[in-house]
N, C-alpha and C positions, 0 to 999 in steps of 0.2 A: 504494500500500500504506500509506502514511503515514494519509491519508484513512481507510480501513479501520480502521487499527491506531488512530487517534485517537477514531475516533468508539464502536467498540466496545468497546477496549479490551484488546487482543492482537494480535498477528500472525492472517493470514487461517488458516495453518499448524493451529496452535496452538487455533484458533476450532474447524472444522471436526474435528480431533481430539476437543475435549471434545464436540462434539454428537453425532461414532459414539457416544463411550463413553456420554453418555446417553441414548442412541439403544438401544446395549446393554444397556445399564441395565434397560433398560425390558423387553427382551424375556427377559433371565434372570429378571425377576421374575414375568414370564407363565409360565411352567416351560419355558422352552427350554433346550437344551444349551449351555453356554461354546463347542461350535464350534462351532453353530448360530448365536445370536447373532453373534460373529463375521464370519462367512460375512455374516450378513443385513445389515451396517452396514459390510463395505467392507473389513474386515481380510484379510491374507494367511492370515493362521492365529491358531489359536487362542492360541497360544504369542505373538506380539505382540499379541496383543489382551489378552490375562492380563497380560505385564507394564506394557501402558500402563494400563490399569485397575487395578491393585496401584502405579501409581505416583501415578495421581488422586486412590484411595481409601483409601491404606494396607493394604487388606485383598484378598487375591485373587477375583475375580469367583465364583468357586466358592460363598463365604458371599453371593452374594445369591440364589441356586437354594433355600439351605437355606432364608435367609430368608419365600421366598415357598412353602416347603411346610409353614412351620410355622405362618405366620400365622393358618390359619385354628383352629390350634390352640396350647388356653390351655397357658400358660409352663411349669407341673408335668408336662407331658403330653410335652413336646417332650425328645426326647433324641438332639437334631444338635448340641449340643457347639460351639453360637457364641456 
């Protein structure tokens, strides 16, 4: 583990946690559900999956769904209140 943790830079733990959550990442901003994504990258529930993503990003996984439904529409237009 030393090896591991040396060469990339974290515990293997800790490694594998950030790549669900942007693993997740990835699929709330395709329009999936928070238990959707979840479920597809290995969490128990959605409920641990929100708080380890609210503790990566400061912000609850909820604002990246909004994110990716407003992108395709301009700023004056959007009224998701992120």
């Amino acid at each position: 583990m030393d090896t591991f943790t040396n060469t990339v830079g974290q515990p293997p733990a800790a490694y594998l946690t950030d790549w669900r959550l942007a693993l997740g990442r990835t699929h709330l901003r395709s329009g999936r559900s928070v238990k959707a994504a979840a479920a597809a990258v290995g969490f128990g529930s959605a409920e641990a999956f929100s708080r380890s993503f609210g503790r990566k990003h400061g912000y609850p996984p909820s604002r990246e769904t909004f994110k990716s439904k407003c992108s395709a529409v301009s700023k004056n237009q959007c009224d998701c209140r992120h």
